[in-house]
PyMOL Python script that loads the backbone (N, CA, C, O; Angstrom):
from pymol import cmd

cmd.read_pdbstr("""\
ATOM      1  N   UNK A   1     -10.044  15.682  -0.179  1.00  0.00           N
ATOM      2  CA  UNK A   1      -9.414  16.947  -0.489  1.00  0.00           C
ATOM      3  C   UNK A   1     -10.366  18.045  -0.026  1.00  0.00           C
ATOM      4  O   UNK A   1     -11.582  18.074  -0.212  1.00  0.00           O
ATOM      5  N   UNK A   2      -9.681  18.863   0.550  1.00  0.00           N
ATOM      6  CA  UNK A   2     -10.744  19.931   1.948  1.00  0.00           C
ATOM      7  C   UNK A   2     -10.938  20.768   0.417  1.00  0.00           C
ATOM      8  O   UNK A   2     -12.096  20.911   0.025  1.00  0.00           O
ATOM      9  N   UNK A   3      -9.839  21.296  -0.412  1.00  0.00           N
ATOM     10  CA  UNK A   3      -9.899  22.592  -0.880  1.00  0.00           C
ATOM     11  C   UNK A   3     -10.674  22.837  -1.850  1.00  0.00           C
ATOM     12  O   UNK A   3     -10.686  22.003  -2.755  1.00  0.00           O
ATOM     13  N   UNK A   4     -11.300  23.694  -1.935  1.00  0.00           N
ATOM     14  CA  UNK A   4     -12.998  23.911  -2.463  1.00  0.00           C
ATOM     15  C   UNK A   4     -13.147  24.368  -4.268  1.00  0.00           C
ATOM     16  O   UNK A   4     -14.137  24.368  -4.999  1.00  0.00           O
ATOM     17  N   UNK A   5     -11.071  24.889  -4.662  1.00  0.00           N
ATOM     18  CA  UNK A   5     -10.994  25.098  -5.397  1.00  0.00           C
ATOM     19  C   UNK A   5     -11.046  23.504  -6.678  1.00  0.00           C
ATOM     20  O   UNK A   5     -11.356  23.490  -7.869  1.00  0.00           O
ATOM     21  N   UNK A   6     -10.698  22.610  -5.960  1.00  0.00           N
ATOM     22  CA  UNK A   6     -10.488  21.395  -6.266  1.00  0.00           C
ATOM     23  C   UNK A   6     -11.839  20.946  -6.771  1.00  0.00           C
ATOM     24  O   UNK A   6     -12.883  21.351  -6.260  1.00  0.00           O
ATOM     25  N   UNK A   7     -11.792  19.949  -7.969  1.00  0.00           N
ATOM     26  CA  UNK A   7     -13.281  18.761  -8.034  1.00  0.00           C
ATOM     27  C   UNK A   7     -12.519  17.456  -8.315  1.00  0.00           C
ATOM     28  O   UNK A   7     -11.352  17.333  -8.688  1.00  0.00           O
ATOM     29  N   UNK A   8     -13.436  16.508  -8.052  1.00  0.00           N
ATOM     30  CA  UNK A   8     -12.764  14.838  -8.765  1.00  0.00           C
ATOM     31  C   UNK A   8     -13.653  15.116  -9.321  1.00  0.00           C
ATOM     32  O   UNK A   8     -14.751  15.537  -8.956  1.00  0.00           O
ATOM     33  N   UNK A   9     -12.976  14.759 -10.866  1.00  0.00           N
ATOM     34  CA  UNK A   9     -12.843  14.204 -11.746  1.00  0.00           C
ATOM     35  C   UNK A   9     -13.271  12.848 -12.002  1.00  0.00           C
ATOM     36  O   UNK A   9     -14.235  12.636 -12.737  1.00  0.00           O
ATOM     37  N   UNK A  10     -12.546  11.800 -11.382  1.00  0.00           N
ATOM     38  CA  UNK A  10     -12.739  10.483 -11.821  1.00  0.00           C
ATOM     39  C   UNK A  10     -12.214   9.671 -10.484  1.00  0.00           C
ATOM     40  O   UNK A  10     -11.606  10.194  -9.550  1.00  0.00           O
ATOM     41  N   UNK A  11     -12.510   8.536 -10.571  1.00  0.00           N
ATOM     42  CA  UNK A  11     -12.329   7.572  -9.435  1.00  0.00           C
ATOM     43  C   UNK A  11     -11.482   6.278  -9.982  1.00  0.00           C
ATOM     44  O   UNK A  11     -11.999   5.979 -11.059  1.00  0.00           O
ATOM     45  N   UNK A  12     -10.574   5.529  -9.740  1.00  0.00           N
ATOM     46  CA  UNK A  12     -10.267   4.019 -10.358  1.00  0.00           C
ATOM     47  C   UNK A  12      -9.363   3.252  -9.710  1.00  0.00           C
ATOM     48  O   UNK A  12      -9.088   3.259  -8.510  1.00  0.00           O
ATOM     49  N   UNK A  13      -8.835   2.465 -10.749  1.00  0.00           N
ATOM     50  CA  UNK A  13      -7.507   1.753 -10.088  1.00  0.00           C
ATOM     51  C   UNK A  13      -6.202   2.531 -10.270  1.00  0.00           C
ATOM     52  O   UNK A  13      -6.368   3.369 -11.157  1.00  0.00           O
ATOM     53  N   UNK A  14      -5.157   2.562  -9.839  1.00  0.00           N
ATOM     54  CA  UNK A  14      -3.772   2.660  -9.957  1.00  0.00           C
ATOM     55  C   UNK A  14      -3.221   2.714 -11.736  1.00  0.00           C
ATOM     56  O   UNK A  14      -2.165   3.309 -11.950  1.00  0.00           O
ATOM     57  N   UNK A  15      -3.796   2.229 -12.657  1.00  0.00           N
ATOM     58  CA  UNK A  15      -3.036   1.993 -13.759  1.00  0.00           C
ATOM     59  C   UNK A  15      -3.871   3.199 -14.644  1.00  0.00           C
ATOM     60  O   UNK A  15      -3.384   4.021 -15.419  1.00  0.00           O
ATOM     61  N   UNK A  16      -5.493   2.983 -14.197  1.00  0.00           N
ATOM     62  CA  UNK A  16      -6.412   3.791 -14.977  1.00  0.00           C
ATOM     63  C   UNK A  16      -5.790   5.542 -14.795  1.00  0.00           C
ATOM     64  O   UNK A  16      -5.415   6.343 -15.652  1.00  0.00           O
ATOM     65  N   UNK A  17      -5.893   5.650 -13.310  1.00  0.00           N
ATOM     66  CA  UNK A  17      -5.821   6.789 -12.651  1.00  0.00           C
ATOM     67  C   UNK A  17      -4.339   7.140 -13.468  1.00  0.00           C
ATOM     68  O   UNK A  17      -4.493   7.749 -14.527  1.00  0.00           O
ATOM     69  N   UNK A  18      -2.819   6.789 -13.047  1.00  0.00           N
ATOM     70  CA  UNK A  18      -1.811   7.072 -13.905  1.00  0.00           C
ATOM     71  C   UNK A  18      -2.004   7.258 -15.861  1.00  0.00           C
ATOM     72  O   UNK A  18      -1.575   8.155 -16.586  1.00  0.00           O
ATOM     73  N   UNK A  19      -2.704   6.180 -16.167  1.00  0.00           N
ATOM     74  CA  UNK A  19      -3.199   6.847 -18.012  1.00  0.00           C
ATOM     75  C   UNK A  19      -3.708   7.999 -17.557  1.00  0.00           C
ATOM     76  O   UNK A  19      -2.764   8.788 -17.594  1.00  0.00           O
ATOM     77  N   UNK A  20      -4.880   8.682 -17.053  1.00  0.00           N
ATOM     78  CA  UNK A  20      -5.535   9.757 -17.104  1.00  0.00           C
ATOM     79  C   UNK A  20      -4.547  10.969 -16.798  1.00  0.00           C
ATOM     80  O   UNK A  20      -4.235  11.883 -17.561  1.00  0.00           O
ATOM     81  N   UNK A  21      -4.140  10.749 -15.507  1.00  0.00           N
ATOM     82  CA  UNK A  21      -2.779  12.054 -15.285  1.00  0.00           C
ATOM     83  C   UNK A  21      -2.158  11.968 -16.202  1.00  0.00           C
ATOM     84  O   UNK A  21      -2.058  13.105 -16.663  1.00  0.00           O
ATOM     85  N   UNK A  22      -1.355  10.896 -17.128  1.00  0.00           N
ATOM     86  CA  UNK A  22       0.059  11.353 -17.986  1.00  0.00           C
ATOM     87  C   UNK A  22      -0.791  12.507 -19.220  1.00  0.00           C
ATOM     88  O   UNK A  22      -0.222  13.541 -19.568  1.00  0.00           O
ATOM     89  N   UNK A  23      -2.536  12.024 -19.900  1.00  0.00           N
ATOM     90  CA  UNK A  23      -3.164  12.665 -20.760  1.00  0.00           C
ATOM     91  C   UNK A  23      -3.227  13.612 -20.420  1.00  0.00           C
ATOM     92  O   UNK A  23      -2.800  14.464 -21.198  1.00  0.00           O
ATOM     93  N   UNK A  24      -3.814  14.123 -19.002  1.00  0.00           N
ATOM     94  CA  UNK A  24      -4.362  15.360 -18.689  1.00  0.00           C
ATOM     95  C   UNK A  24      -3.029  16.239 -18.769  1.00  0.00           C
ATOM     96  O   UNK A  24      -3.191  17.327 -19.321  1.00  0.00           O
ATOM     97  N   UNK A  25      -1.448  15.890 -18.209  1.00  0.00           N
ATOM     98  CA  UNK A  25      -0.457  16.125 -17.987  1.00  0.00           C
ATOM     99  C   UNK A  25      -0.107  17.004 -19.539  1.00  0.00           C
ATOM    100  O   UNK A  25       0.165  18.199 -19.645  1.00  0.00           O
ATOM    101  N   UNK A  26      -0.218  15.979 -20.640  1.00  0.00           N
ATOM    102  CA  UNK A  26       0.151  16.380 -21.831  1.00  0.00           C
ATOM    103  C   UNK A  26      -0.924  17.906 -22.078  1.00  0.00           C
ATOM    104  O   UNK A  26      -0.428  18.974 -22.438  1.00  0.00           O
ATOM    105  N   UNK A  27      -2.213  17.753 -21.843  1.00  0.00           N
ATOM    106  CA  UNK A  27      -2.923  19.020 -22.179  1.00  0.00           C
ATOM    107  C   UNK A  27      -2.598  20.349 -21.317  1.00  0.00           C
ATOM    108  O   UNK A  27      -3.348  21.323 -21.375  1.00  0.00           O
ATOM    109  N   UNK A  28      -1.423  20.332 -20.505  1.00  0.00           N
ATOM    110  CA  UNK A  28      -0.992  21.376 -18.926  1.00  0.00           C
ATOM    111  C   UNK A  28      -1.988  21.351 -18.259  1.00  0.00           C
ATOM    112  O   UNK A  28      -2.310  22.383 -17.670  1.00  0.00           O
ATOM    113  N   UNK A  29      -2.908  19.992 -18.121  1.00  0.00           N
ATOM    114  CA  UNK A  29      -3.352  20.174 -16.611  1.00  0.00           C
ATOM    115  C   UNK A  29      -3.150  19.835 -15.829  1.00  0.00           C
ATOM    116  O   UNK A  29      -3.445  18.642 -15.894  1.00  0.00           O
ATOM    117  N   UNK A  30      -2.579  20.166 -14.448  1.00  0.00           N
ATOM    118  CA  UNK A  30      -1.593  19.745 -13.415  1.00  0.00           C
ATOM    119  C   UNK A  30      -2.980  19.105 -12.426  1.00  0.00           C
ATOM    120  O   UNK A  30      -3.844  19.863 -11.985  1.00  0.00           O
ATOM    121  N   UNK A  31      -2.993  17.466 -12.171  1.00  0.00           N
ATOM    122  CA  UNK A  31      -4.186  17.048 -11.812  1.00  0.00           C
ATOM    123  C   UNK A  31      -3.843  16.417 -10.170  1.00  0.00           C
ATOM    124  O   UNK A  31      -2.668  16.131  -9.942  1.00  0.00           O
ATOM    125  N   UNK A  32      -4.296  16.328  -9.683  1.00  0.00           N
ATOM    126  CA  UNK A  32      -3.850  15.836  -8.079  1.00  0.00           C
ATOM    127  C   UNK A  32      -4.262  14.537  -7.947  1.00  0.00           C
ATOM    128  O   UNK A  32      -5.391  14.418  -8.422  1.00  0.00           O
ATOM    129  N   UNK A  33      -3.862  13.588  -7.538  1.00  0.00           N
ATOM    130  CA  UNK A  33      -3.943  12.441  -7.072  1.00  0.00           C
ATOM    131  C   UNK A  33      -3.818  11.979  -5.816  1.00  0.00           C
ATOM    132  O   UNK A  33      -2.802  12.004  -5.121  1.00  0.00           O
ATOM    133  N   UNK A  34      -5.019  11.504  -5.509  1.00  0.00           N
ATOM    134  CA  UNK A  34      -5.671  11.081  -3.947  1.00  0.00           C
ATOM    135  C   UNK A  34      -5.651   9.767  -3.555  1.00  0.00           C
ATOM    136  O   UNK A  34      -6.550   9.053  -3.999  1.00  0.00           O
ATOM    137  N   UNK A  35      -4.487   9.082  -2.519  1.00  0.00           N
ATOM    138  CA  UNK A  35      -4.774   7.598  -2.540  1.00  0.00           C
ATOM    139  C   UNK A  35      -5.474   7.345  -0.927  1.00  0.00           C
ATOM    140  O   UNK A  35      -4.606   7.805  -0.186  1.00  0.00           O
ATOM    141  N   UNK A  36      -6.207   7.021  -0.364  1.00  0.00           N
ATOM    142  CA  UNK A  36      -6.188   7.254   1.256  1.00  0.00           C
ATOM    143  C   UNK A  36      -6.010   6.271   1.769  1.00  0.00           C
ATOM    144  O   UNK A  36      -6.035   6.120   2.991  1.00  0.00           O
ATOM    145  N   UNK A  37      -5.672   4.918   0.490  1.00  0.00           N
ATOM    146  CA  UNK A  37      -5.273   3.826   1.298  1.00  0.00           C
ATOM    147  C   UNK A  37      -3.585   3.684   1.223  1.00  0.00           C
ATOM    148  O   UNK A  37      -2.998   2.634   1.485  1.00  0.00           O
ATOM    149  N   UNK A  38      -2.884   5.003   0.793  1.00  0.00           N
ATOM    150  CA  UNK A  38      -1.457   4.272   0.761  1.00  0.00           C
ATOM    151  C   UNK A  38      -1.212   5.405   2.148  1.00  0.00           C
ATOM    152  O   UNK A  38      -0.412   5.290   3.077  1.00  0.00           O
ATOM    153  N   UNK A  39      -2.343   6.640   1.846  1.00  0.00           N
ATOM    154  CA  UNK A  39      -1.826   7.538   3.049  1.00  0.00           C
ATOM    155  C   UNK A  39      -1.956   6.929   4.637  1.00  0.00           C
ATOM    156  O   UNK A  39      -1.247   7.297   5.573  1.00  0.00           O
ATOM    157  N   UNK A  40      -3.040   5.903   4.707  1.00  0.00           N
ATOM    158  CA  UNK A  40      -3.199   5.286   5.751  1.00  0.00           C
ATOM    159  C   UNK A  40      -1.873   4.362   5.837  1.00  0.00           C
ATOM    160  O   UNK A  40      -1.154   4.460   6.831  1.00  0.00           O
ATOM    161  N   UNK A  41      -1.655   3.749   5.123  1.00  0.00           N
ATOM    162  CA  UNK A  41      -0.251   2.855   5.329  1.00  0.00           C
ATOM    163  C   UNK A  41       1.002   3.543   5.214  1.00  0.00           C
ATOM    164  O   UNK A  41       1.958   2.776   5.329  1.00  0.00           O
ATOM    165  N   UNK A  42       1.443   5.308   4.937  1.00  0.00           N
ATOM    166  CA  UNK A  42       2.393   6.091   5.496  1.00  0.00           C
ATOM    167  C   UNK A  42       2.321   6.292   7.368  1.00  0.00           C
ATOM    168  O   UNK A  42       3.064   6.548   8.315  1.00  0.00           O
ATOM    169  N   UNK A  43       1.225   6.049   7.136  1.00  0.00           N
ATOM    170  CA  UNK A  43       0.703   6.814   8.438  1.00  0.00           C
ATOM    171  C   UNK A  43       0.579   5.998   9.657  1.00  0.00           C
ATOM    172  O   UNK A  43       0.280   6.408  10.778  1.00  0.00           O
ATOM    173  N   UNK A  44       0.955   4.299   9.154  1.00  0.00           N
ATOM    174  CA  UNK A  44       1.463   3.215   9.605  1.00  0.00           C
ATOM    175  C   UNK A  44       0.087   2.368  10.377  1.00  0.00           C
ATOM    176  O   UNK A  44       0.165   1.672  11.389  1.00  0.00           O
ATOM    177  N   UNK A  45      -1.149   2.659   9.575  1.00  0.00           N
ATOM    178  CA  UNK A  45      -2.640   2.097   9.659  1.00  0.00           C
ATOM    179  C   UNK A  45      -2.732   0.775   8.705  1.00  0.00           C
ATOM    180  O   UNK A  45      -2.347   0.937   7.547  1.00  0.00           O
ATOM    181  N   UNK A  46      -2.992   0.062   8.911  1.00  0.00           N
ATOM    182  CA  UNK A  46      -3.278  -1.239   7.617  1.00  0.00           C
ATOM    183  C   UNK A  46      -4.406  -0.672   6.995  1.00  0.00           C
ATOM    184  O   UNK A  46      -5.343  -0.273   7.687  1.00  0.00           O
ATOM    185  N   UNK A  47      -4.419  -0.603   5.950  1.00  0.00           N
ATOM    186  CA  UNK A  47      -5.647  -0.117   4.966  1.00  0.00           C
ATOM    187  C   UNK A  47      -4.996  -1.101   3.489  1.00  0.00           C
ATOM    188  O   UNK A  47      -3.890  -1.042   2.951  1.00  0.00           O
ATOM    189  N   UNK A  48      -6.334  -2.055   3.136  1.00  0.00           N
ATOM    190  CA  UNK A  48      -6.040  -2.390   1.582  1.00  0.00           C
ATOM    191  C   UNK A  48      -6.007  -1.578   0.726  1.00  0.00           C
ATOM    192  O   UNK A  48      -5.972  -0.387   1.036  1.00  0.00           O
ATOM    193  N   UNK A  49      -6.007  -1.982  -0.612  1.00  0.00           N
ATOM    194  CA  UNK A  49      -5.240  -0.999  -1.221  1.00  0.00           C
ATOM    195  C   UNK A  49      -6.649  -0.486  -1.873  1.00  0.00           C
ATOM    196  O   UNK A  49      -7.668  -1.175  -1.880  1.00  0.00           O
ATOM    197  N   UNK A  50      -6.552   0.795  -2.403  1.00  0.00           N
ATOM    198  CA  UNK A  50      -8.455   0.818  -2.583  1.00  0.00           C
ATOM    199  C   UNK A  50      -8.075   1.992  -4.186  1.00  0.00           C
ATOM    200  O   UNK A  50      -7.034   2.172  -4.819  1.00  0.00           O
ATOM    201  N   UNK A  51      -9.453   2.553  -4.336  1.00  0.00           N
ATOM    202  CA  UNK A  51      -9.192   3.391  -5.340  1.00  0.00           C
ATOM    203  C   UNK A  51      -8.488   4.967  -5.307  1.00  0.00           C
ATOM    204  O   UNK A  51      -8.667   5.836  -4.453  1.00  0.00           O
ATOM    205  N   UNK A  52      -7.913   5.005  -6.128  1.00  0.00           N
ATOM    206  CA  UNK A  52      -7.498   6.702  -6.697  1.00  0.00           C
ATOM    207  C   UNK A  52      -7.823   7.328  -6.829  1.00  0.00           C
ATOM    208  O   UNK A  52      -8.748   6.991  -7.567  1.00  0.00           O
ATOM    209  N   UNK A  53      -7.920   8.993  -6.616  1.00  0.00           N
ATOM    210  CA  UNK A  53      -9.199   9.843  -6.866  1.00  0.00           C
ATOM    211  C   UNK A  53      -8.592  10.745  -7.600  1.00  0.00           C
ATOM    212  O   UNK A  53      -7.487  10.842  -7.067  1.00  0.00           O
ATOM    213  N   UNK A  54      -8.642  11.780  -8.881  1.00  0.00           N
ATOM    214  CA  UNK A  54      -8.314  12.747  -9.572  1.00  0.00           C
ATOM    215  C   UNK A  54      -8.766  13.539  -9.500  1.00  0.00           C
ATOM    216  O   UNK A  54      -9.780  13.463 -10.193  1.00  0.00           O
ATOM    217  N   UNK A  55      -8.632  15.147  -8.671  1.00  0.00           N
ATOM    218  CA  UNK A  55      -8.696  16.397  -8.871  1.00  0.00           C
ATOM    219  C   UNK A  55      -8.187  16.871  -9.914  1.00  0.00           C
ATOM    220  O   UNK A  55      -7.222  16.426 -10.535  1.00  0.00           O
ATOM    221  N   UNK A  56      -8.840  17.818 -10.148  1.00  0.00           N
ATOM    222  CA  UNK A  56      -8.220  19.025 -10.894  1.00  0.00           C
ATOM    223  C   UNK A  56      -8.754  20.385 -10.763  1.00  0.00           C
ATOM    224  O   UNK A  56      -9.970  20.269 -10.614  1.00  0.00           O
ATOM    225  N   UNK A  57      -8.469  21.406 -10.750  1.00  0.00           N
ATOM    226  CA  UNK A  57      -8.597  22.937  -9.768  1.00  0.00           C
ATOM    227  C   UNK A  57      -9.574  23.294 -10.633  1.00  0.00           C
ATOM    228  O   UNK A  57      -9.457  22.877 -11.785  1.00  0.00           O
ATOM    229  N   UNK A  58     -10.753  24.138 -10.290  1.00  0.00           N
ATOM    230  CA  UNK A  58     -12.189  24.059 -11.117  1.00  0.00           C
ATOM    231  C   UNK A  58     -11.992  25.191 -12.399  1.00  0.00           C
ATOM    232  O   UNK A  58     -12.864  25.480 -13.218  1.00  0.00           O
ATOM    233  N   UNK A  59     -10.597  25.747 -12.340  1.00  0.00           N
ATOM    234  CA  UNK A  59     -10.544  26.938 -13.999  1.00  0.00           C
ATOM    235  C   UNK A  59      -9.767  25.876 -15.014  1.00  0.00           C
ATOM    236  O   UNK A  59      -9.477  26.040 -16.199  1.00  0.00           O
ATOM    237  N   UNK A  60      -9.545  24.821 -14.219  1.00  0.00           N
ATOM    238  CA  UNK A  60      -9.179  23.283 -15.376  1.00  0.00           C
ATOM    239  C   UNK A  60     -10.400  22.268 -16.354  1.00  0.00           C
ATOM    240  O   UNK A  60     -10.490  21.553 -17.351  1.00  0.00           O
ATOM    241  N   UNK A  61     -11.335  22.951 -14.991  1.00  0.00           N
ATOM    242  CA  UNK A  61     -12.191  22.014 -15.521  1.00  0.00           C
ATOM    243  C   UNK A  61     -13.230  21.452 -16.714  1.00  0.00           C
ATOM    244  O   UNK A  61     -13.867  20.401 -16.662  1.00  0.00           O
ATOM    245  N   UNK A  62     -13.229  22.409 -17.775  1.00  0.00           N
ATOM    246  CA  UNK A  62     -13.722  22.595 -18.994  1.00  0.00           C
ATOM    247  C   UNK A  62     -13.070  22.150 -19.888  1.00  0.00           C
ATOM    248  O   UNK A  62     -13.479  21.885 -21.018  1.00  0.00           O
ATOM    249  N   UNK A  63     -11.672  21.988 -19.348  1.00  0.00           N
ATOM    250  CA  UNK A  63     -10.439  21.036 -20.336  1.00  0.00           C
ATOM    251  C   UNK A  63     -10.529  19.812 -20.130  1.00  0.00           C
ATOM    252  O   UNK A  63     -10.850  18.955 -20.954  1.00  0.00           O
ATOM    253  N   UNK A  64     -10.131  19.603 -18.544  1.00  0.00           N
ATOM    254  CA  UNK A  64     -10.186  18.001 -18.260  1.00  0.00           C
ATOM    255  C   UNK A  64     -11.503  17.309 -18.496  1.00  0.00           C
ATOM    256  O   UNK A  64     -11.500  16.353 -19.272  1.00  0.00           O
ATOM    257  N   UNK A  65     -12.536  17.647 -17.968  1.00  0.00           N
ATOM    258  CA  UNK A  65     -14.086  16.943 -17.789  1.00  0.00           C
ATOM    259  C   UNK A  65     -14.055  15.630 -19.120  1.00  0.00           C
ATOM    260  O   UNK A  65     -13.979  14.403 -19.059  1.00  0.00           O
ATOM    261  N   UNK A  66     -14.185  16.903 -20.616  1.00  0.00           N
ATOM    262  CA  UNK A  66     -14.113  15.706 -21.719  1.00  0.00           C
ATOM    263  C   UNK A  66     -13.413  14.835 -22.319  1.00  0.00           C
ATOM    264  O   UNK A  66     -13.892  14.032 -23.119  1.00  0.00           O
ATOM    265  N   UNK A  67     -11.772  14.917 -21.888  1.00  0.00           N
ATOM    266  CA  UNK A  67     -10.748  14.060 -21.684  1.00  0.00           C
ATOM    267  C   UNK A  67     -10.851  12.919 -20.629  1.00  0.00           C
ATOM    268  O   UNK A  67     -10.048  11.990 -20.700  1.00  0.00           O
ATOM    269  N   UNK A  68     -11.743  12.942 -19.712  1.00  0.00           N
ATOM    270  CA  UNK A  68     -11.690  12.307 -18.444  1.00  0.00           C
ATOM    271  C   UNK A  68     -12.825  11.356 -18.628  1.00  0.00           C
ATOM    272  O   UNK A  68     -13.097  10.266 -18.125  1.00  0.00           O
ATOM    273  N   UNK A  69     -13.404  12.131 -19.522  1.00  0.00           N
ATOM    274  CA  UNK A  69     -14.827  11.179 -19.750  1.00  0.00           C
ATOM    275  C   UNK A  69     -15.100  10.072 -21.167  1.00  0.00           C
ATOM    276  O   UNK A  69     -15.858   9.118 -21.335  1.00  0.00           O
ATOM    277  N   UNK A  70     -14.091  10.737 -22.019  1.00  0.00           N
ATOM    278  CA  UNK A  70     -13.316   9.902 -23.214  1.00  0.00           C
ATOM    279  C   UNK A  70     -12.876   9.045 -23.066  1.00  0.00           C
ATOM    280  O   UNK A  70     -13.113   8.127 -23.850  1.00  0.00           O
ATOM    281  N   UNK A  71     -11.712   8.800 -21.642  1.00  0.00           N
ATOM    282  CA  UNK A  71     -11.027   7.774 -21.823  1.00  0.00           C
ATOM    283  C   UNK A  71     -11.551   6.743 -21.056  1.00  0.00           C
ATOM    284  O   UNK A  71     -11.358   5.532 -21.161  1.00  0.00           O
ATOM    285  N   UNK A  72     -12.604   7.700 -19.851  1.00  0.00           N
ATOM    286  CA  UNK A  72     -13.233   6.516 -18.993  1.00  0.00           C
ATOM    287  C   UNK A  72     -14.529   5.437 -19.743  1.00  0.00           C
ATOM    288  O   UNK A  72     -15.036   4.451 -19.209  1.00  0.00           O
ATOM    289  N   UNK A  73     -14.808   5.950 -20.995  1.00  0.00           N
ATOM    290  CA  UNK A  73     -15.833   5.328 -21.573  1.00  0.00           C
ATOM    291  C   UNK A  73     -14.772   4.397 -22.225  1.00  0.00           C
ATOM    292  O   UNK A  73     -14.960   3.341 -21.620  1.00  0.00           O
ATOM    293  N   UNK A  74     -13.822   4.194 -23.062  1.00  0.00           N
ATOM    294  CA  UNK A  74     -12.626   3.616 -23.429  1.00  0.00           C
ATOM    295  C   UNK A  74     -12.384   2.114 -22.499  1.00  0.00           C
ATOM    296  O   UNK A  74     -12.307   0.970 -22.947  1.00  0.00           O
ATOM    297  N   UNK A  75     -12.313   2.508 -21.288  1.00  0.00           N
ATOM    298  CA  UNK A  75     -11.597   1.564 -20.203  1.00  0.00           C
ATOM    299  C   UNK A  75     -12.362   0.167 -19.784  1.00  0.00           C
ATOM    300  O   UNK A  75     -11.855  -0.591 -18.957  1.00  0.00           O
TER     301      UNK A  75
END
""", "prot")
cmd.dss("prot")
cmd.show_as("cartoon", "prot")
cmd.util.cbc("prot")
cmd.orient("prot")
């Protein structure tokens, strides 16, 4: 993700990454989700399937950080 307003958050699998968005979702933080191995296989590249990445825009970030870090100690 180029845009500078953006940070990750967190890194994982597919199931982790979806729990974290629906939480962050419930608190209104609208979080972005980064796959570059499914974008490589839109894009008609073989790429396995790899990890998820979670942005969220950096005036989010004082909300999400300790939600993100709660549930990743959890997992």
């Amino acid at each position: 993700m180029t845009d500078s307003n953006y940070t990750r958050v967190y890194t994982g699998n597919f199931a982790q990454v979806q729990s974290i968005v629906s939480r962050l979702k419930e608190l209104g933080i609208s979080a972005v989700v980064r796959d570059d191995a499914e974008s490589a296989r839109l894009g008609g590249f073989g790429a396995p399937a790899g990890m998820q990445q979670i942005f969220v825009h950096k005036d989010e970030l004082d909300k999400a950080v300790p939600l993100v870090q709660e549930m990743s100690a959890n997992i």
